[in-house]
N, C-alpha and C positions, 0 to 999 in steps of 0.2 A: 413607373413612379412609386415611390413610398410612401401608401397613406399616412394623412396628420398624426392622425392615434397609433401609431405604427413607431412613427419618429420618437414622440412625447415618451412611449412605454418607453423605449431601447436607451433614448438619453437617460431617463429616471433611473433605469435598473443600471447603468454605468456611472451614474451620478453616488446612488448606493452604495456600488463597490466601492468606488474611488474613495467617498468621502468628498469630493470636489464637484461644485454646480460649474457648471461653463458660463461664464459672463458675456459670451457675446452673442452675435446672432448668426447664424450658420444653415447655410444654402445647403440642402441636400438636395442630390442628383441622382438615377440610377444609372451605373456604371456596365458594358459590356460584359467587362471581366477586371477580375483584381480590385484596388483601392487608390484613390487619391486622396490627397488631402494636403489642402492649402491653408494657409495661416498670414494675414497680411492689413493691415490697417485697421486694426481691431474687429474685423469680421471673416470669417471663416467658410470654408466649400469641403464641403467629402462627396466625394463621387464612389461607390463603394456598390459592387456586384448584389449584394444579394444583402439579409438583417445582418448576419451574423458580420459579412466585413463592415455594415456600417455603427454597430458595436465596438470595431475595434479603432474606425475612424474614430468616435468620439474619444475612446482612450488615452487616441494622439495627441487630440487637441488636448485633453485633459495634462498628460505630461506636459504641455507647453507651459499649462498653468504650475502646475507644482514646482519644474525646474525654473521657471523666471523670464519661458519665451515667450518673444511678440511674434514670432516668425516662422514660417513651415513653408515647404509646400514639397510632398514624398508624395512618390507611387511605388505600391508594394503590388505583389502579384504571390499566389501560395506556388509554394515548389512541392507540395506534398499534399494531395485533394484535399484527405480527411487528416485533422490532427485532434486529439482530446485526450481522454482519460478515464482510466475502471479505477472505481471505488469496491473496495471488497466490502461487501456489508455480509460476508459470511463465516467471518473469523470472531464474531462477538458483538462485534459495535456496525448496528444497521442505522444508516442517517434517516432522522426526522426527514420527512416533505418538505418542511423550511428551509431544512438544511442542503438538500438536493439543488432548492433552487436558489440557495445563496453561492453554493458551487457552480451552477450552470452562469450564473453571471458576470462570475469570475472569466468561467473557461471565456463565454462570451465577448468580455471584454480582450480578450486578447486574439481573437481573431479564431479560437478555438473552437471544433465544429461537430462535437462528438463528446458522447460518454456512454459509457458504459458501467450498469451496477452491477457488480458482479456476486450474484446470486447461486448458492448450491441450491439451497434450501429456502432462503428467506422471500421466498412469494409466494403467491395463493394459487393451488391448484384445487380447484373443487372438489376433483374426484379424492384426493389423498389430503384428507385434515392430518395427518403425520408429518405433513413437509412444512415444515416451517414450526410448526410447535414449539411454544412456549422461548421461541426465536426471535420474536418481532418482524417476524414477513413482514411484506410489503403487500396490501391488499388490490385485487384491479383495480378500485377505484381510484388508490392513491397512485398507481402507475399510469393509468389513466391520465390524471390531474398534472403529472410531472410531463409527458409524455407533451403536452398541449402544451403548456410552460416552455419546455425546452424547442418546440418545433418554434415558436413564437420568435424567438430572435436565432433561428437558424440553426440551433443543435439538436443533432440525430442522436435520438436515445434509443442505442440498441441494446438490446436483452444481451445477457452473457451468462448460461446456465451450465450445468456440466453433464454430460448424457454419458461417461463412462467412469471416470475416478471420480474422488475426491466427495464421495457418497454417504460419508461416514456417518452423519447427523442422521440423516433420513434411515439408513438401513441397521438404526440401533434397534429400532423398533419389535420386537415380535414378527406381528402380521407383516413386516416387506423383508422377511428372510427369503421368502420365496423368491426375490428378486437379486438376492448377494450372491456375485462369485465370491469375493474375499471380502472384507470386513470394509473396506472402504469401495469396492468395485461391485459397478454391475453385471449382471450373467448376461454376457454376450449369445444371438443366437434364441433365446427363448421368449417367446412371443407375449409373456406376460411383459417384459422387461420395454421392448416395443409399446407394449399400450399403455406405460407410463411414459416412455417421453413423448408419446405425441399428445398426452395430454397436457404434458408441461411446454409443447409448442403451439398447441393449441391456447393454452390459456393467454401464454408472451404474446399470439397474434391478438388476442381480444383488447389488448391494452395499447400496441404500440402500431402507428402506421408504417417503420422501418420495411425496408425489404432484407435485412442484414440480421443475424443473428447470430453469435458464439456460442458453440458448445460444447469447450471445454475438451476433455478427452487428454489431457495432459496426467503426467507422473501416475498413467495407471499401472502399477505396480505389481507384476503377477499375473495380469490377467488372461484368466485358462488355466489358471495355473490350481485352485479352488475347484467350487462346488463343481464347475464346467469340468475340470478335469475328470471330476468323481464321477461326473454324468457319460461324459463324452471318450474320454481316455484320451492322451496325446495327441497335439493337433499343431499342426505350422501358427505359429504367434501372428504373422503376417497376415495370414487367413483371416486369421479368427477377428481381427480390426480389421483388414478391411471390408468383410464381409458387414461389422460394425458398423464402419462409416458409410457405407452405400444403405444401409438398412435405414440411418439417422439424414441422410441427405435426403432421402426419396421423402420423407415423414416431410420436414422440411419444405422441400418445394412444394409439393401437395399445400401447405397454408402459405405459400407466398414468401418463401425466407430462402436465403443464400447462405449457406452456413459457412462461419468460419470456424477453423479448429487449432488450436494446440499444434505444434508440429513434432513435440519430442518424442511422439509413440514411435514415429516412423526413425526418428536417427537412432532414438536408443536399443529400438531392435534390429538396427542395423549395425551394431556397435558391440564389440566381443567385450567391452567393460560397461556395459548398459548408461553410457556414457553423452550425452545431447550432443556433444561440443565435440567429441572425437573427430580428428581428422583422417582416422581411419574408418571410419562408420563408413560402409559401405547398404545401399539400398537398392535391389534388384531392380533392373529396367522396367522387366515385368510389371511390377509394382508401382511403380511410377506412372506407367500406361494405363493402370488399371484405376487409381485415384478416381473419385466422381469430381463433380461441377463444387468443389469448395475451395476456399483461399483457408492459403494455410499462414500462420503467425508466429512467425520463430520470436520468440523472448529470449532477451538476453540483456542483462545488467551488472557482469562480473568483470567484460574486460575491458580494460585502458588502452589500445589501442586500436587504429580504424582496421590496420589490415586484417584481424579477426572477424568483423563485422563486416566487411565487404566482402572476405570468401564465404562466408554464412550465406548473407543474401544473394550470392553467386548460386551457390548450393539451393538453396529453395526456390529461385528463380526460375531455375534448370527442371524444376518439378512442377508451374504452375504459376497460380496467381498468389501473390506473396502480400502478408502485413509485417509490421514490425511494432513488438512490446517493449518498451523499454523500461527503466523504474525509478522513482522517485523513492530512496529509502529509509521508510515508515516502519518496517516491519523487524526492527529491531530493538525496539522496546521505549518509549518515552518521551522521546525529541527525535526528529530526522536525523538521518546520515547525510547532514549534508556535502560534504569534503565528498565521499563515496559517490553519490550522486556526481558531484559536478565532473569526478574522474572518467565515470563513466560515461554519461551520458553526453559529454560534449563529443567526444569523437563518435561516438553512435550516431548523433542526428546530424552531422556535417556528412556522415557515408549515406544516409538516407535521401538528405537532398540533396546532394550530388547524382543519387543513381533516382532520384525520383519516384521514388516509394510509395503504392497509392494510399497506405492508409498508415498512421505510425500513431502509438498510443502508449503514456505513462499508468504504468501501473501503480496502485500504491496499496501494497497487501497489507493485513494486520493480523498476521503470524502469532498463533501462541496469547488472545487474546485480546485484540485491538488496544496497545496499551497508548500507542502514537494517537491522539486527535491529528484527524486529517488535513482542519485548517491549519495547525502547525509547518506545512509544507505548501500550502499556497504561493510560496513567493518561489516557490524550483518549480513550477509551471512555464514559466520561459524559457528553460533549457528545453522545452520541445517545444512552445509556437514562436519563439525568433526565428531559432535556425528554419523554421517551415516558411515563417514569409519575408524574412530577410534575406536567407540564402549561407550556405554554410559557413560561410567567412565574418559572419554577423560577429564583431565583438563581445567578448564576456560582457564589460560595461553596460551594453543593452539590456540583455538579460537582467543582470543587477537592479538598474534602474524601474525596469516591469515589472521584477519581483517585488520591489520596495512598494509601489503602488498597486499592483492588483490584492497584496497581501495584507496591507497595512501593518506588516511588521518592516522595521529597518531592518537593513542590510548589518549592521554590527550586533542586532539580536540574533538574526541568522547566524550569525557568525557565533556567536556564544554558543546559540543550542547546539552547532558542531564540537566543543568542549567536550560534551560526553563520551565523546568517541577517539581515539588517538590516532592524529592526523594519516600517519603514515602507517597503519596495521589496523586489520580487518577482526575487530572482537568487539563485540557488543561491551564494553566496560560496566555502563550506567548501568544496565540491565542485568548483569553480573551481581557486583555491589547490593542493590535493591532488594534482590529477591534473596542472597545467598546466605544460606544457615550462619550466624554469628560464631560458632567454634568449628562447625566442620572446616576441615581447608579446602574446602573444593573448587577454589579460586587459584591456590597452588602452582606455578608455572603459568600464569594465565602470562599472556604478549605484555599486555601493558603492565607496570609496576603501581603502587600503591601511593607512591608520591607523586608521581607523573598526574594520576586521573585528582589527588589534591589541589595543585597545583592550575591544571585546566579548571578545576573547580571555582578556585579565587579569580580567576579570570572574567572567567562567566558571571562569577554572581555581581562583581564588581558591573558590569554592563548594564545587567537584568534591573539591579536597584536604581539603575535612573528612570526607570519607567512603569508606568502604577496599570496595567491591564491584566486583564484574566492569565493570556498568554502568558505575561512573565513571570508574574506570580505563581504560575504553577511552575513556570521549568525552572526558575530560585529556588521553589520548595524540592524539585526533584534532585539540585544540586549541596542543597544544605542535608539532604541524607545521603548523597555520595560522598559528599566532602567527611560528614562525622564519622560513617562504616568504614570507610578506607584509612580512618584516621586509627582505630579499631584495631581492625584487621594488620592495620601495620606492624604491632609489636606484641600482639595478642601472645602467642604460641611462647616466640623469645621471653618473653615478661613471666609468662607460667614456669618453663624449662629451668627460668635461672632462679624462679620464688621472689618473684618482687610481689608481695604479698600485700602492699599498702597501694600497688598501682591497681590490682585485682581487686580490693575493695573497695579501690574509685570506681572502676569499671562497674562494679555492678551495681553501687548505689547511686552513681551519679551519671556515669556517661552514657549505660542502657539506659536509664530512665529517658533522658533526656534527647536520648536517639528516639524513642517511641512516640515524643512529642514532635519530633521533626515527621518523623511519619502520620502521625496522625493531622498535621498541616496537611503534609503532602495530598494522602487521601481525601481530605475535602475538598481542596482545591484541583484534582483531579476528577472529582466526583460532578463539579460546576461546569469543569470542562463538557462530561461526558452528557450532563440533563441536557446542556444548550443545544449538543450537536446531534444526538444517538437519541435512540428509542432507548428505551428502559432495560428490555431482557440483553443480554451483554455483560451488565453491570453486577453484576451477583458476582461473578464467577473474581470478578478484580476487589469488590470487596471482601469474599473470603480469604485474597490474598495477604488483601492488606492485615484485615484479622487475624492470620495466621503468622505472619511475619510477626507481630506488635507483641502478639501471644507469647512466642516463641522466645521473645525478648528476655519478656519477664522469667520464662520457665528460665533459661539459660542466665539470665543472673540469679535466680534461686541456686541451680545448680553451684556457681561460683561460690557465693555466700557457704554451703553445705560443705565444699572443699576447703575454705577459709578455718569453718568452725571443726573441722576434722571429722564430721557425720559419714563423709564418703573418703576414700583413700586417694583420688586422683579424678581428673576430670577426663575420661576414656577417651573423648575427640583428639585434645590436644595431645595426649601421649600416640598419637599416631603417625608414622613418618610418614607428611604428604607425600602425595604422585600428582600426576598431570589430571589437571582440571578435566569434567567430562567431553566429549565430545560435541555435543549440541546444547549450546545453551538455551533450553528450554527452562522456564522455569521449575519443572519437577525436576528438572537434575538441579538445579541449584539449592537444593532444599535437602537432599538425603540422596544415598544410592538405591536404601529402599522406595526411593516414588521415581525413579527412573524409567516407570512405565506409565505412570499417573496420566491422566488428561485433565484434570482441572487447572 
C-alpha cells in the first residue's frame, strides 16, 4: 500500500503541474505491475505499480478533467523499463534546485522515470575547486536534496559526467595541463588522470543512491593523438579506449555504479570517415569481446526513418547491453525545433518499443550557449513517454493532448515557436538572423529565404499575441527581431549597389535604431526567462551577446551615415560579392570570419 502522506505529496506535485485539483475522491491501490485507472460515477480508482505510475494515474484523471470526461477506465503497462530525460547544465545554463524539481514533476506526471543532469564540470568535486568554477556547479548538498525529491515519486537521478571528451572547461586551467591529451580530452593511460575520475565517481556516489551512472566518452576527438602521442608515440586508437574504458569501469564498480557510455568512439573508429552512422563501419570482433560490464547508448536524432534506427540498435545490440538517446531540439538557438523533433523522433521510439529497449532517454543539449529555456519544450516530453506506455502505434493526438497539459503551453503556441525554423529544411533561421553582423552577408545562400522566415514570422506573432505569459512574450520579442533584420537584410546590399541613398538614411536613422529597441525587449525578457529557471553564471556570456549585437548596430549605422555624408568612399562589407554562408552556425561565425575561432 501507499502511505497517506505519500498519496497527498504525489497528487499535490501533479496538481502543480497541471494547474488542475481533481474533484473527486479516488481509491488508490497498489498494483502488481503497470497502471489502471478507472473513472465512473464521479469517483475514481488507480491501481498503479509503484509512485512514479501513480503520478501518472492522477495525470489521467486529470486529462478527464481538462478534456470534459466523466468516464475512464485504461490499463497501461511501460514497454520500455526506464524512460526520462538529460538536461545539459553544461553548455551555460545550469537549472536552479527549483527548477530540477519543477522538471521532475513534469517527467513524473507522465509516467516518466529517469533523468539525468548532464554535467562536464558543473558539480562539486572536493579534491579539484577548478571543476565547476565560476560555472554554477551544483553542490552535494543540492544533489543531495534533488536526489531525495526525485526518488520520492519514483525518478532515478542518475549522474551523467564525461571521463574522456568534452573536457574543455576544466582543462583551461594551468594546473590540469598535466591531465590534457588535446584541448578538450583527457590523457588516456596516465594515473594522474584515473585519480580524477574516480574522485568525480566518488563524489556522484556521495550524493545519489542510483546504481547507474554515465560517463560520457563521446566525440573524443583525436585521442592519442596529443600529449599521449608526444609521450607514447603511435598506438592502436582501439587500444588506447579500450584500455580507457576498463580502467573507467573498474573505478566505477569499485563505488557501486554500472556505467554507461557514449557509443560513437567505437563506430567512428571503426569507420574510414570517422563517421557514427556509417554503414560501413566495421568494429573488430576482438573488440567487441573484449568491452567490460557497461551499456552502451547510441544517440541519434537526425533520421526520419525507422529502418535506420532499427539497424543501429541491431548493431549495438549485437555488441551488448544497449540504451537509446534520443533528442528534443533545443539546441538550436531560442525556441525548439519542434517540426525536427516530431520528424525524428516519432519513428525513433515506435523502433524502440517494438524492440523493447531497456532504457530510452531525450536529450536536450544547449549547444553554443543555452540560448533555448528548457521549459519551452516541456510539451515534446510525450513523443518519448506515449510511445513507452502506450505502445508504438499510440496516436500523435495523444501526444498533442500531454503536451498541452504537462507543459501548460497550447498546442498552436507550439506550433508558432516551430515558425522560427523552415518546416521542411534543416538551418537554424531565427539563430541566423539574431546574431548575424547587419552588413556582413554571411547569411548569403543560406536554405531558407528572407521572406519566407517574415512571413512565418507574421504567423507566429499573430498567435503569441493572444496570450499574455512569460513564455510568449519572450518568443514575440525573439520574432519581432527576426521579422525586422530579415526585413533589413532583404534589400540591404541591392539598395547600396543601386544608391537608394534616402532608403540608407532611413535605415540608419530610423530602422537600426529601432531594431536595437526590439532587441533590447528581447534581452530582458530573455533575461526573466533565464533568473526564473538557471543559476546566474551562464548568463554573462548571452548578455555580452546581446551587448555586442545592439553595439554593433549603432557602430554600423554610424558607418552608413559617414558613406551618406562622403567622410568614407564606400561601405567595404557591402561592395563584397557574397559566397556561401559559413558552415556551422555558431554564433562567432555569424558575427565576422575574423571570430570564426571565438568561443564566447
Amino acid at each position: 500500500m501507499f502511505a497517506n502522506e505519500v498519496i497527498r505529496d504525489i497528487r499535490s506535485r501533479v496538481a502543480a503541474t497541471t494547474g488542475i485539483d481533481l474533484p473527486y475522491a479516488i481509491d488508490i491501490k497498489k498494483a502488481e505491475s503497470g497502471l489502471h485507472v478507472r473513472l465512473a460515477g464521479g469517483s475514481a480508482l488507480i491501481e498503479a505499480e509503484n509512485e512514479n505510475a501513480l503520478a501518472r494515474g492522477f495525470f489521467l484523471l486529470t486529462r478527464c478533467v481538462r478534456e470534459g470526461k466523466d468516464a475512464l477506465d485504461v490499463t497501461q503497462t511501460r514497454r520500455v523499463a526506464t524512460s526520462g530525460m538529460m538536461a545539459d547544465c553544461s553548455r551555460g545554463a545550469v537549472m536552479t534546485v527549483a527548477s530540477v524539481k519543477r522538471y521532475i514533476d513534469q517527467l513524473a506526471s507522465l509516467g516518466m522515470n529517469m533523468l539525468m543532469l548532464y554535467t562536464e564540470d558543473t558539480y562539486e568535486v572536493p579534491e579539484y575547486p577548478r571543476l565547476g568554477y565560476l560555472r554554477g556547479r551544483y553542490t552535494q548538498a543540492e544533489l543531495r536534496e534533488l536526489d531525495d525529491y526525485a526518488a520520492s515519486i519514483g525518478v532515478e537521478l542518475i549522474p551523467c559526467i564525461q571521463a574522456l571528451g568534452h573536457m574543455k572547461q576544466f582543462l583551461q586551467w594551468a594546473e590540469n595541463g598535466v591531465l590534457r591529451d588535446q584541448p578538450d580530452v583527457l590523457l588516456c593511460g596516465d594515473e594522474k588522470t584515473y585519480e580524477f575520475i574516480e574522485a568525480c565517481v566518488r563524489s556522484m556516489r556521495a550524493c545519489m543512491r542510483t546504481k547507474r551512472i554515465h560517463i560520457g566518452m563521446d566525440e573524443a576527438h583525436g585521442v592519442g593523438l596529443g600529449r599521449y602521442l608526444a609521450r607514447n608515440g603511435m598506438a592502436d586508437r582501439f587500444e588506447i579506449l579500450h584500455n580507457h574504458v576498463c580502467r573507467v569501469t573498474e573505478i566505477c564498480e569499485r563505488y557501486g555504479f554500472r556505467p554507461i557510455m557514449w557509443s560513437d568512439m567505437y563506430f567512428r573508429l571503426g569507420s574510414k570517415t570517422n563517421n557514427y552512422y556509417d554503414t560501413e563501419s566495421r568494429i573488430p570482433q576482438e573488440i567487441i569481446d573484449r568491452i567490460p560490464e557497461i551499456d552502451l547508448c547510441y544517440w541519434d536524432y537526425y533520421h526520419t526513418d525507422e529502418a535506420t534506427y532499427d539497424a543501429m540498435l541491431e548493431r549495438h545490440e549485437a555488441m551488448g547491453r544497449t540504451c537509446f538517446a534520443g533528442g528534443i531540439w533545443t539546441w538550436w538557438g531560442f525556441l525548439p525545433q519542434v517540426e525536427r523533433t516530431r520528424r525524428t523522433m516519432l519513428p525513433a521510439m515506435r523502433v524502440c518499443a517494438r524492440r523493447g529497449v531497456d532504457m530510452v532517454f531525450a536529450t536536450l543539449w544547449g549547444d553554443d550557449g543555452a540560448e533555448t529555456d528548457i521549459f519551452l519544450s516541456s510539451g515534446l516530453l510525450p513523443y518519448f513517454s506515449e510511445t513507452c506506455w502506450q505502445g508504438p502505434d499510440c496516436p500523435e493526438e495523444e501526444i498533442i493532448l500531454c503536451g498541452e497539459l504537462v507543459s501548460g503551453i497550447p498546442h498552436e503556441v507550439q506550433e508558432a515557436f516551430a515558425k522560427l525554423y523552415p518546416e521542411d529544411l534543416d538551418t537554424p533561421t531565427g539563430k541566423n538572423l539574431i546574431w548575424c553582423d547587419p552588413l556582413f552577408p554571411l547569411l548569403h545562400g543560406m536554405k531558407d529565404s528572407m521572406e519566407d522566415a517574415i512571413a512565418r514570422a507574421d504567423e507566429a506573432l499573430a498567435v503569441l499575441g493572444k496570450y499574455d505569459t512569460p513564455e510568449c512574450r519572450y518568443a514575440a520579442c525573439v520574432f519581432e527581431v527576426v521579422r525586422a533584420k530579415a526585413e533589413i537584410l532583404c534589400g540591404l546590399r541591392e539598395r547600396y549597389l543601386t544608391g537608394d541613398r534616402a532608403w540608407l538614411a532611413a535605415l540608419a536613422d530610423e530602422k537600426m535604431p529601432a531594431l536595437a529597441e526590439k532587441y533590447e525587449a528581447l534581452r530582458w525578457a530573455h533575461r526573466l526567462l533565464w533568473a526564473r529557471d538557471n543559476k546566474r553564471p551562464g548568463w554573462e556570456v548571452l548578455a555580452l551577446r546581446y551587448g555586442a549585437v545592439m553595439g554593433r548596430l549603432a557602430d554600423a549605422a554610424q558607418e552608413i551615415r559617414e558613406y551618406l555624408a562622403g567622410d568614407i568612399p564606400a561601405i567595404e562589407a557591402l561592395e563584397e560579392t557574397p559566397m556561401s554562408p559559413p558552415r556551422y552556425t555558431v554564433y562567432a561565425s555569424l558575427i565576422s570570419p575574423a571570430a570564426a575561432t571565438w568561443t564566447v
